[in-house]
NUVEX-538548 format. One record per residue: residue number from 1; chain; x negated, y, z of N, C-alpha, C in turn. Coordinates in steps of 0.001 Angstrom, whole numbers, plus 500000, padded with zeros to 6 digits. Example, Ala and Ser with C-alpha at 12.3 -4.5 7.8 and 13.67 -1.06 7.14 Angstrom:
2
i; ch; nx; ny; nz; cax; cay; caz; cx; cy; cz
1; A; 486810; 494310; 507800; 487700; 495500; 507800; 486800; 496700; 507800
2; A; 487150; 497750; 507080; 486330; 498940; 507140; 487100; 500030; 507870
***
This chain:
262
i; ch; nx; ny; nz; cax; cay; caz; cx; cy; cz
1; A; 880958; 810672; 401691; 879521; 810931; 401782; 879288; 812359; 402260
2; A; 878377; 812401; 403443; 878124; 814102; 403667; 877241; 814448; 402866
3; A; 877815; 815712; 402409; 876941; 817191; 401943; 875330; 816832; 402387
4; A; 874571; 817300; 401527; 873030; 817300; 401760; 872699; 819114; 401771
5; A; 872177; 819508; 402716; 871371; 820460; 403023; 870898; 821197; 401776
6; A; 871105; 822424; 401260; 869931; 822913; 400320; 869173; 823438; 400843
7; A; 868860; 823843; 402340; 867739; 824695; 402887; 867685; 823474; 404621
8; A; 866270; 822973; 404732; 866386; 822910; 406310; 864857; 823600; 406635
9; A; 864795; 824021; 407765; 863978; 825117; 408319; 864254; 824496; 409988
10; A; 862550; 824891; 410175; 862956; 824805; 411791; 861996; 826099; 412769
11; A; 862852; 826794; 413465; 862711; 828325; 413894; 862077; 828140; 415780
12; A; 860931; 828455; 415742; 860735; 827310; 417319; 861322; 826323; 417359
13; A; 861801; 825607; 418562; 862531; 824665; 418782; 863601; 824094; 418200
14; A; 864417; 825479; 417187; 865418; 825144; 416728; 865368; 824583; 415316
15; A; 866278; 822998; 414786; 866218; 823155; 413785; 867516; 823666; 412670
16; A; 867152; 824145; 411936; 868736; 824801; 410940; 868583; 824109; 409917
17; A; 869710; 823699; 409453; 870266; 823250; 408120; 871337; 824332; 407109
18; A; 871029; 824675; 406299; 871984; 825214; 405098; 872682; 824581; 404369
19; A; 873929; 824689; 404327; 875073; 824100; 403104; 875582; 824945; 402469
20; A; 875761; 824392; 401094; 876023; 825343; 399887; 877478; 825911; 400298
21; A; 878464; 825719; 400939; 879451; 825702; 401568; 880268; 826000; 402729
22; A; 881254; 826686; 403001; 881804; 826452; 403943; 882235; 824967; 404726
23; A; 882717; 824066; 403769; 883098; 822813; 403967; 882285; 821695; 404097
24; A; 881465; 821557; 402988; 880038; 820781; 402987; 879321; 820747; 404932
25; A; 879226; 822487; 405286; 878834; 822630; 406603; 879756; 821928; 407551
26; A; 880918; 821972; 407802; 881645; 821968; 408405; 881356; 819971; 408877
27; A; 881996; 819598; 407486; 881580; 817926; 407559; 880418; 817145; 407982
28; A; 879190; 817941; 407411; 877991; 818080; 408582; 878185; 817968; 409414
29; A; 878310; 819058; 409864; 878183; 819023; 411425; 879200; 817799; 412552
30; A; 880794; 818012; 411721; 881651; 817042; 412508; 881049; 815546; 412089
31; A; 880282; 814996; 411126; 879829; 813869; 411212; 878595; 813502; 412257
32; A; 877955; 814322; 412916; 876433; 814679; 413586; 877486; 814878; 414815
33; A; 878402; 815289; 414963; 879247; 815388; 416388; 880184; 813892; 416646
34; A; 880379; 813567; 415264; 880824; 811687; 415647; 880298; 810983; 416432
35; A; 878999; 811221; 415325; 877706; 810126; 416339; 877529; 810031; 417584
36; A; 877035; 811485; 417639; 877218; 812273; 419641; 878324; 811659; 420230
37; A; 879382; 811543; 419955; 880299; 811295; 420852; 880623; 809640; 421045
38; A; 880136; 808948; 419847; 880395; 807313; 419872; 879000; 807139; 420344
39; A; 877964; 807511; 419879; 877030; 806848; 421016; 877263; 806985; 422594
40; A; 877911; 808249; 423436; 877826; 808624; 424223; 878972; 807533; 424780
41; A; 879937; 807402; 423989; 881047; 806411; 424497; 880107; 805112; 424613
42; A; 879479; 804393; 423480; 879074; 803094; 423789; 877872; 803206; 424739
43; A; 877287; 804061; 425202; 876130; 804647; 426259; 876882; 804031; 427737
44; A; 877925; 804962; 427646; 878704; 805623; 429278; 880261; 805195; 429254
45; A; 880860; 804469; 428004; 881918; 804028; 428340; 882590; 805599; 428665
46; A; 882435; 806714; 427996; 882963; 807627; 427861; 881997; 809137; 427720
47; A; 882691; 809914; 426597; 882029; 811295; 426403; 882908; 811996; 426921
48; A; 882150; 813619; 427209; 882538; 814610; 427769; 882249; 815562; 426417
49; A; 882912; 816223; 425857; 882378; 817380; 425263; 883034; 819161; 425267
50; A; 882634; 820121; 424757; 882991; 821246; 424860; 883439; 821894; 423357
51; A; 884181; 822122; 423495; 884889; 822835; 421755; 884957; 824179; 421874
52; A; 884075; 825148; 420257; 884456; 825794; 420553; 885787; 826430; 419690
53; A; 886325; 827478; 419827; 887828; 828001; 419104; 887363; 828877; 418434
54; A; 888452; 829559; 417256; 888047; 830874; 416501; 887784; 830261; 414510
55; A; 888119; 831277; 414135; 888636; 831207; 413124; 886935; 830439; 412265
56; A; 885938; 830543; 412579; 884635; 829805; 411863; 884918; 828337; 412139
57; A; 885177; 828240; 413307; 885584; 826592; 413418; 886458; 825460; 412577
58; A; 886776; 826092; 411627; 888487; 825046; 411325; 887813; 824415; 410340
59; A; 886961; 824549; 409323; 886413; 823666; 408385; 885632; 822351; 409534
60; A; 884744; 822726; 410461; 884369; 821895; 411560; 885661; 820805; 412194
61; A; 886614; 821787; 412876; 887469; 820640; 413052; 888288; 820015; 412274
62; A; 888603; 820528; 411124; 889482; 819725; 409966; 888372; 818435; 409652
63; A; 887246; 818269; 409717; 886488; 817170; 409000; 886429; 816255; 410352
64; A; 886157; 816868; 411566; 886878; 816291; 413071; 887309; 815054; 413387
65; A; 888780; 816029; 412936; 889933; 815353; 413597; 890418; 814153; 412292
66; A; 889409; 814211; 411200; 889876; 813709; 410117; 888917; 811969; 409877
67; A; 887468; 812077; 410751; 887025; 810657; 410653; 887342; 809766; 411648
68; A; 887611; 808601; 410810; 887181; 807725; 411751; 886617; 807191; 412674
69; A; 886668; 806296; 413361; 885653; 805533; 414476; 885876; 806022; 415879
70; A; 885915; 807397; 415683; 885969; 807909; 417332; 887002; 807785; 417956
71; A; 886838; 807358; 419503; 887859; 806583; 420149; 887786; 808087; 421071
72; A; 888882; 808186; 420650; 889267; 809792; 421316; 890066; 809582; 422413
73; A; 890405; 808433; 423144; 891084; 808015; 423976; 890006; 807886; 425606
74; A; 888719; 807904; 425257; 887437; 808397; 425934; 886956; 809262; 425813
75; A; 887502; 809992; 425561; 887473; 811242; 425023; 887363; 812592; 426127
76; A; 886922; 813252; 426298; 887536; 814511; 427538; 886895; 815520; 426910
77; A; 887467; 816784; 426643; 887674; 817839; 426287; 887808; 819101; 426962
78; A; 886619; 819840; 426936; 886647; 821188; 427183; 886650; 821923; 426336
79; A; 886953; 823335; 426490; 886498; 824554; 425690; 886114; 825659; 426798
80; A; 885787; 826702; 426009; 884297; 827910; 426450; 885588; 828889; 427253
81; A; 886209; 829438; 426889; 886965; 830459; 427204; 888122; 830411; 426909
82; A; 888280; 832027; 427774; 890220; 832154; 427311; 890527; 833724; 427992
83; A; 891264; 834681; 427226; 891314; 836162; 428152; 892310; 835689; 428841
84; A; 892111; 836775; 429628; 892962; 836839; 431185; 894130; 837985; 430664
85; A; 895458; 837137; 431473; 896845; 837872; 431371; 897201; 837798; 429589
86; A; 896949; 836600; 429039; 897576; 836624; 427496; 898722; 836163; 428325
87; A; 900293; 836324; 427829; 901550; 835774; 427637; 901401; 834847; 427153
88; A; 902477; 833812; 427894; 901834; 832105; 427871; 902709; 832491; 426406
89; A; 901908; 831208; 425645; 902471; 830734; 424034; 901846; 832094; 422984
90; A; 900910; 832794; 424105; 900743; 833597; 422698; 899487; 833013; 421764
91; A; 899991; 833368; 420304; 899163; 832509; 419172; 897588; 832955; 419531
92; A; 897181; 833307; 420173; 895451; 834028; 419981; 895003; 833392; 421372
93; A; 895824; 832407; 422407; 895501; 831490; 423570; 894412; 830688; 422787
94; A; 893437; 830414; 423260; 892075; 829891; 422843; 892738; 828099; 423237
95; A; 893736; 827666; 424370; 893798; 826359; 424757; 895081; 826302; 423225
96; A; 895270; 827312; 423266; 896740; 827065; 421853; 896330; 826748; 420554
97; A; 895115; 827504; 420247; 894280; 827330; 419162; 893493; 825546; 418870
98; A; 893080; 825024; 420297; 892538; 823853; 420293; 893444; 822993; 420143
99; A; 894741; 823101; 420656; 896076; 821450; 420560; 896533; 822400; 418547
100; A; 896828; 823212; 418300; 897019; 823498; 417068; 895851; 822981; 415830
101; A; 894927; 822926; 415921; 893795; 822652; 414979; 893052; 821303; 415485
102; A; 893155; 820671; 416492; 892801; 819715; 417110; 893210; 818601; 417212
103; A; 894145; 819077; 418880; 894673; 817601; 419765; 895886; 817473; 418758
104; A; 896734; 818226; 417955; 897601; 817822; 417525; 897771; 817007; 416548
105; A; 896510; 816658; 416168; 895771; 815402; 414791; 895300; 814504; 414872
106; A; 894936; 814074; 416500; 894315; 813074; 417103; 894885; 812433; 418365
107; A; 894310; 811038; 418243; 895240; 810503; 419252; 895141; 811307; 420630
108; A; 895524; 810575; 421624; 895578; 811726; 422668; 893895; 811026; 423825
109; A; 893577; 812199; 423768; 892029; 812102; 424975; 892249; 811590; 425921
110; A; 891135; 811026; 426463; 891030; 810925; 428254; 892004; 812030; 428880
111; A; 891130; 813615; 428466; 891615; 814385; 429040; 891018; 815750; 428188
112; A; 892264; 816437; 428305; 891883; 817867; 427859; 891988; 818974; 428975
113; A; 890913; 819785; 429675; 891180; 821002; 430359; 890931; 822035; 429747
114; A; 892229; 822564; 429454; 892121; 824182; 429385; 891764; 825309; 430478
115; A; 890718; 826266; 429880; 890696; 827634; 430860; 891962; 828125; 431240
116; A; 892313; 828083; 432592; 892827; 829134; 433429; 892367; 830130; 433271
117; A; 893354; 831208; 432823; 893305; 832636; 433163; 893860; 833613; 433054
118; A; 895205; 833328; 434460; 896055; 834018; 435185; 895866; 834861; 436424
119; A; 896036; 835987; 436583; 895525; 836957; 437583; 896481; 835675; 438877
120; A; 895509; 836565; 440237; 895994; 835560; 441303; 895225; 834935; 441802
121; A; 894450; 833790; 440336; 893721; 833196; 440931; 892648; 832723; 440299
122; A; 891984; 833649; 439524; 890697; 834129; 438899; 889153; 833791; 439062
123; A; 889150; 833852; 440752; 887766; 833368; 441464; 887798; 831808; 441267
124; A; 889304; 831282; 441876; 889492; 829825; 442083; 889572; 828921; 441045
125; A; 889659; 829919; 440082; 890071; 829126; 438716; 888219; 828697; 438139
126; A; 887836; 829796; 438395; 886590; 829599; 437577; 885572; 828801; 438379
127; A; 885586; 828628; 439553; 884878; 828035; 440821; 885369; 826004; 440381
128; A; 886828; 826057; 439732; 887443; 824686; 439685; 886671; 824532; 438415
129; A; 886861; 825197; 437314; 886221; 824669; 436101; 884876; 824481; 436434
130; A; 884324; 825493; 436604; 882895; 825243; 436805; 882556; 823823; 437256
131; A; 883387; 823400; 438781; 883202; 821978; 439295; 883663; 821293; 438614
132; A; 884820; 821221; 437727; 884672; 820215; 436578; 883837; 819725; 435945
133; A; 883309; 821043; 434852; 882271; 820697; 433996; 880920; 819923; 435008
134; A; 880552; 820348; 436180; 879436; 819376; 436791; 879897; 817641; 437010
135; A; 880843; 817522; 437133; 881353; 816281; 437818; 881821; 815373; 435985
136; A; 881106; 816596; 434874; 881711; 815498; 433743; 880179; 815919; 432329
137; A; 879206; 815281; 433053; 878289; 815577; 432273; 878612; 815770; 430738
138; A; 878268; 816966; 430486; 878300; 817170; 428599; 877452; 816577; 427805
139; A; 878262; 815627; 427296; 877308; 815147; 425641; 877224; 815957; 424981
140; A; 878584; 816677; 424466; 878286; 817634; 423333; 878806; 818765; 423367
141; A; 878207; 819896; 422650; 878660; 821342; 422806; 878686; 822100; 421710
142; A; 879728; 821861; 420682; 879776; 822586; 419738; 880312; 824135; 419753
143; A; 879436; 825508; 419069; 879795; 826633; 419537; 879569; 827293; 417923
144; A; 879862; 828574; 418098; 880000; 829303; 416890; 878681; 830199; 417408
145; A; 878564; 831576; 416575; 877884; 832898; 417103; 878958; 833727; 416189
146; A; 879067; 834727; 417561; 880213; 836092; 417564; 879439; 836794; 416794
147; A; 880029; 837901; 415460; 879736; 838887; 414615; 878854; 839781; 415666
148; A; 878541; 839854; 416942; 877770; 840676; 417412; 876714; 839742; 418521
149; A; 876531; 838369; 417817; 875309; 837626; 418319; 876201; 836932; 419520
150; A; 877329; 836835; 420054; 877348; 836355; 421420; 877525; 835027; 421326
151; A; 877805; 834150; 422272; 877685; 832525; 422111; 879344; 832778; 423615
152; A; 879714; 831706; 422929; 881392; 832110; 424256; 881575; 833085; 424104
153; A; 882426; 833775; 425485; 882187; 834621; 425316; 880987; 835684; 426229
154; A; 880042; 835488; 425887; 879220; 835950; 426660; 878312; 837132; 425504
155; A; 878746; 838333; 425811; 878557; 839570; 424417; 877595; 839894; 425052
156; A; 876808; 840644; 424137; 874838; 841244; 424423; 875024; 842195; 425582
157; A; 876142; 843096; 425951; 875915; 843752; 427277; 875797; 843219; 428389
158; A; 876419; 842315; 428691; 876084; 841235; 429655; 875885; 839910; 429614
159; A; 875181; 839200; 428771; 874757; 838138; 428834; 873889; 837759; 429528
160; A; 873412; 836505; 430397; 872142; 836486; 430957; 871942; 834889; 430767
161; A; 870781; 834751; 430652; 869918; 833668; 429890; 870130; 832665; 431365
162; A; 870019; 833131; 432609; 869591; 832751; 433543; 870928; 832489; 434473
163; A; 871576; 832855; 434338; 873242; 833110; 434697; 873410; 832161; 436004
164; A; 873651; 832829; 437176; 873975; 831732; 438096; 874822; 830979; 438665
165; A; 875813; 831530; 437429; 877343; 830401; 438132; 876988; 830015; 436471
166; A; 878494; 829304; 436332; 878999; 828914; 435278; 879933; 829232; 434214
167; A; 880885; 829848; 435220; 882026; 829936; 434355; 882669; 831293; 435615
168; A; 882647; 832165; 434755; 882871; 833548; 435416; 884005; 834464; 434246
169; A; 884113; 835705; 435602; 884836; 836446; 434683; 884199; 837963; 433766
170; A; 884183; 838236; 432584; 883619; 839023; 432064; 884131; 840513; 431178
171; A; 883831; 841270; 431073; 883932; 842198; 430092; 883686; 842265; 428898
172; A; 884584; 842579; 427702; 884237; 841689; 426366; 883723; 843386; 426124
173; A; 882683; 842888; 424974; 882434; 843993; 424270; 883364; 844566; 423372
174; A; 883604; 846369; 422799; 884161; 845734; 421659; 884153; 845292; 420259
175; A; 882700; 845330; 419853; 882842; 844234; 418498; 883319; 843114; 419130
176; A; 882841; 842334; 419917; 883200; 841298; 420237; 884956; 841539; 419914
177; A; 885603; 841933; 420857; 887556; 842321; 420894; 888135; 842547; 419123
178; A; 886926; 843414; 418442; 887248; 843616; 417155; 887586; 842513; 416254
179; A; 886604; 841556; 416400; 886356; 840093; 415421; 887455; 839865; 415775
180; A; 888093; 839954; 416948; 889506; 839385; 416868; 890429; 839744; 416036
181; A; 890498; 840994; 415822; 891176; 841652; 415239; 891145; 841388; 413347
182; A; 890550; 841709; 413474; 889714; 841373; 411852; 890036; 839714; 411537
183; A; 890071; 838606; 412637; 890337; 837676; 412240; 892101; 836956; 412669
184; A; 892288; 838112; 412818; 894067; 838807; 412331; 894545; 837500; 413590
185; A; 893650; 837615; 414820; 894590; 836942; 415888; 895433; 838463; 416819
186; A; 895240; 839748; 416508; 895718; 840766; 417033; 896103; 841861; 415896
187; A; 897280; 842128; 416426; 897517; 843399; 415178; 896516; 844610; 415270
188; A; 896510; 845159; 416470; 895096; 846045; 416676; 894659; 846290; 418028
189; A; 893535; 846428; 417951; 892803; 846590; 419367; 893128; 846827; 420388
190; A; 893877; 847634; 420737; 894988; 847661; 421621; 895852; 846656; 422245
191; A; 895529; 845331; 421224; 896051; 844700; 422117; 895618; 843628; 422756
192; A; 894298; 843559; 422044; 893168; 842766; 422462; 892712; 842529; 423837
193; A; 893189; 841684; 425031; 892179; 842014; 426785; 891067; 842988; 426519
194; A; 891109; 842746; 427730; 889538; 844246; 427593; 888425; 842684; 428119
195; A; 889005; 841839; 429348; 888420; 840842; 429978; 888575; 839539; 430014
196; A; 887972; 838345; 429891; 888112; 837058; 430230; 887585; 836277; 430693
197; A; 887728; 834859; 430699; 887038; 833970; 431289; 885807; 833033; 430691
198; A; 884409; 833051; 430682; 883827; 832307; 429975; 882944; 831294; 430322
199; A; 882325; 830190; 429510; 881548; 829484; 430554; 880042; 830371; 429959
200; A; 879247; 830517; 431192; 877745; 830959; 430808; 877174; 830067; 429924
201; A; 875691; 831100; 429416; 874846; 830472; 429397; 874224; 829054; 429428
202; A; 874036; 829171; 430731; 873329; 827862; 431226; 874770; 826304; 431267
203; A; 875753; 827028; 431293; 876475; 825579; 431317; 876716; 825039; 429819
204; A; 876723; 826475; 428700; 876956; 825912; 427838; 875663; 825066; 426768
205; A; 874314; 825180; 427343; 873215; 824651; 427285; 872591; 823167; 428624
206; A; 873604; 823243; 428971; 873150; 822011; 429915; 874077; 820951; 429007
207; A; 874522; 821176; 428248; 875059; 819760; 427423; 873852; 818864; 426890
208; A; 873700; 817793; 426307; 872960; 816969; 425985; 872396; 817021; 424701
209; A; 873425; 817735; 423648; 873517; 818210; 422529; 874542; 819006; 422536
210; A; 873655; 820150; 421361; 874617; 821596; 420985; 874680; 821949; 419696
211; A; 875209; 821639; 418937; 875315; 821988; 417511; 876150; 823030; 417402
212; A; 875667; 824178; 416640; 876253; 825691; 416516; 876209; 825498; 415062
213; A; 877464; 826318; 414822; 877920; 826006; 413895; 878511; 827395; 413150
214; A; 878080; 827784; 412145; 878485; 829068; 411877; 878851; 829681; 410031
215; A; 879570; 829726; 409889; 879709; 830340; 408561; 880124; 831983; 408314
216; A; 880313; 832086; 407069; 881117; 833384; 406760; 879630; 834310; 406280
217; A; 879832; 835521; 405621; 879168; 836439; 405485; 879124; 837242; 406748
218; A; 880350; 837299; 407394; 880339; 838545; 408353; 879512; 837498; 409543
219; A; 879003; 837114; 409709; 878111; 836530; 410427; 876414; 836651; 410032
220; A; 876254; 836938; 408770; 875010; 836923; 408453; 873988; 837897; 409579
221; A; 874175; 839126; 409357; 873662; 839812; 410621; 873306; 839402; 411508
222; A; 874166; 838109; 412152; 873910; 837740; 413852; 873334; 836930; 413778
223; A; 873392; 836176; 412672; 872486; 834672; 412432; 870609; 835070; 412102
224; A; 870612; 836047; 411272; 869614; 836781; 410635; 868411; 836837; 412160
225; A; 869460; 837818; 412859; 868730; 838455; 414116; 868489; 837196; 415241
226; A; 869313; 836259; 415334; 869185; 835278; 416280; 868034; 834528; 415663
227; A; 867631; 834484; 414529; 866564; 833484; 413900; 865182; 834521; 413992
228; A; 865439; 835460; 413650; 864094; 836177; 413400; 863701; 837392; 414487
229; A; 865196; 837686; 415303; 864839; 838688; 416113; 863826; 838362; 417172
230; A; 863649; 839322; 418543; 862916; 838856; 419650; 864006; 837738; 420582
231; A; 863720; 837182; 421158; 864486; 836004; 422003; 865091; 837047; 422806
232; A; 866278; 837806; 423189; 866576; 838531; 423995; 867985; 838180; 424570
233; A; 868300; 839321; 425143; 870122; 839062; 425818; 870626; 840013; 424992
234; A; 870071; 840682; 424602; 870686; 841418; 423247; 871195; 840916; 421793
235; A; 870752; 839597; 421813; 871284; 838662; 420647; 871751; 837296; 421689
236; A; 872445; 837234; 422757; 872591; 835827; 422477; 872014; 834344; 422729
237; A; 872599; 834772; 420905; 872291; 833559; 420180; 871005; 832926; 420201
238; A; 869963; 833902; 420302; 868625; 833805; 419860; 868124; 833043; 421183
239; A; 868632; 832643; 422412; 868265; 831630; 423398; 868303; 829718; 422688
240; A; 868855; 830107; 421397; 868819; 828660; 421072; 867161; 827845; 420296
241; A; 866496; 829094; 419914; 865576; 829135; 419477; 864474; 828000; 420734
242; A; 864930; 828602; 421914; 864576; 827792; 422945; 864887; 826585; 424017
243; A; 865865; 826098; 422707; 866769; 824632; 423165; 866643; 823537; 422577
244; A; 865922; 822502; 422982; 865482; 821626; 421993; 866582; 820940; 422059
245; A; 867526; 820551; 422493; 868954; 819712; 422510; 869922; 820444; 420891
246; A; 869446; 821389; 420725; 870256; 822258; 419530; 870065; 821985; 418063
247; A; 871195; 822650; 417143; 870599; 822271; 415999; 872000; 823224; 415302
248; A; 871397; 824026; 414443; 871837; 825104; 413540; 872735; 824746; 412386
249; A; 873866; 824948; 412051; 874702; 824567; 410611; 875271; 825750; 410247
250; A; 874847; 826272; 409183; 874867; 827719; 408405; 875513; 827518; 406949
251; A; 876546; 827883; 406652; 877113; 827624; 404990; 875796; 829211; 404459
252; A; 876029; 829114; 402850; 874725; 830101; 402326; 875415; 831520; 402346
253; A; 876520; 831685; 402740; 877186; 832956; 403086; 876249; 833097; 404515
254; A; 876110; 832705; 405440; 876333; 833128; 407088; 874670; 833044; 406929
255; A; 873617; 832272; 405915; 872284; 832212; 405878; 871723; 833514; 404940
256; A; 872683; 834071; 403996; 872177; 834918; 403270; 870798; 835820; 403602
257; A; 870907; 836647; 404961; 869750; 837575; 405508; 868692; 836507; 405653
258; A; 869049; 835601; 406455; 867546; 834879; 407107; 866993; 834379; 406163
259; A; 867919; 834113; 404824; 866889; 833087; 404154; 867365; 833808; 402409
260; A; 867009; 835136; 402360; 867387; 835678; 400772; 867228; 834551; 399796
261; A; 866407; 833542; 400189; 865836; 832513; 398841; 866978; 831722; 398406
262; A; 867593; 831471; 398907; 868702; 830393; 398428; 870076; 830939; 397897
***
C-alpha cells in the first residue's frame, strides 16, 4: 500500500505532495511513475522515459525497480547527464550509477542510452542525443533539484528557461561540483570536472510527465526558494511552478522551509 501524503499543496501550476519520509516519498512517486509508464506502454505499445542519477534518487529507484507489472522490455531509457573526460568505470559515471541502482534489478529494456562524454566528439555527441530524445517522445521525466536549485545539470549561472538546443555542453557551478563531493562521489573538489554534458531545460520539460522528486534536509533551501521564490534562472527549479505536466514529491526533511507547519 502507498504512503499517504501528510501535506498536499498546489504552488501555481504545480502540485506538491509531502511524505513523512524518505521512503514513503520515494514509493510515491515510483508507483505514480508505474502508471506513466504502463499506460504509455498500453497507449503506444511502448514508453520512453528519462532517469534522473544522484544520491536523492535511490529510495525512488529501489521502490522502481522493485514493482511489479512494468514490462521493462518496452521500456527505453534515458538519463540527463554525464561530465566530460571521467575515466571509463569511474564510480561517480552518472550511466554507472543508473545499470548499478537500476538496470541491474530489472529485466533488460528496449533500450538504454547513455550520455556520451568523451572529448573528440562533444558537438556530435550532443547533436546525436539530442536527435534521439526527438525521435523517442518522453512519457516520463523523473528529476531531482541540486542543493543550489538546478534541475540536470543545468546550475543558476547558466540556465535558460528558453534554451535552444537540447542537450549541450556546460559549466558546472561550484555548489553544484560540491554536492558531489559531500555526497562522497569525489574525495575533493579537485577532482570533480569543472564541465559536462546536460539535457536543457526545454527537453527535460517536453516530456509528457515530470515528477521531481526530492528529499534530504540539505535540499530544503532549494525547494523553499523554488516554491516561494520569483520564477527565475536563478532557481531553476522554480520553472516547474509553470509546468502543468509536473508534480512535486518532498519527504518533511527537504519540505521543512516551505512548509514550517508540518
Amino acid at each position: 500500500m502507498t504512503a499517504e501524503a501528510i501535506l498536499n499543496r498546489k504552488v501555481d501550476a504545480l502540485p506538491v505532495s509531502v511524505y513523512g519520509s524518505n521512503e514513503a516519498m520515494g514509493e510515491a512517486a515510483a508507483q505514480e511513475a508505474a502508471t506513466i509508464i504502463q499506460t504509455a506502454v498500453v497507449r503506444n505499445g511502448a514508453a520512453n522515459i528519462i532517469i534522473a542519477t544522484g544520491n536523492s534518487q535511490l529510495t525512488f529507484l529501489r521502490a522502481l525497480r522493485a514493482l511489479d507489472g512494468i514490462e521493462w522490455s518496452k521500456v527505453t531509457i534515458f538519463h540527463m547527464d554525464e561530465y566530460i573526460d571521467l575515466p571509463d568505470g569511474h564510480p561517480a559515471s552518472f550511466p554507472t550509477f543508473l545499470r548499478r541502482h537500476l538496470l541491474a534489478h530489472i529485466p533488460a529494456p528496449a533500450a538504454f542510452y547513455p550520455v556520451l562524454a568523451h572529448p573528440g566528439n562533444i558537438e556530435a555527441d550532443c547533436a546525436a542525443y539530442a536527435e534521439l530524445l526527438r525521435s523517442h517522445p518522453v512519457d516520463l521525466c523523473a528529476m531531482g533539484i541540486g542543493e543550489n536549485g538546478h534541475i540536470a545539470f543545468n546550475d543558476p549561472p547558466f540556465a535558460e528557461f528558453a534554451d535552444p538546443v537540447w542537450v549541450k555542453v556546460v559549466r558546472l557551478d561550484d555548489v553544484s561540483r560540491q554536492q558531489q563531493v559531500g555526497e562522497g562521489h569525489f574525495s575533493g573538489l579537485d577532482e570533480v570536472p569543472t564541465h559536462a554534458i546536460t539535457l536543457t531545460i526545454p527537453a527535460l520539460l517536453a516530456a509528457q510527465r515530470v515528477l521531481c522528486i526530492v528529499p534530504e534536509a540539505r535540499k530544503a533551501g532549494a525547494v523553499d526558494q523554488a516554491l516561494h521564490g520569483p520564477i527565475t534562472e536563478s532557481c531553476p527549479a522554480s520553472i516547474l511552478r509553470q509546468t502543468a505536466q509536473a508534480q512535486l514529491y518532498l519527504d518533511a526533511a527537504a519540505a521543512a522551509k516551505a512548509y514550517p507547519e508540518i
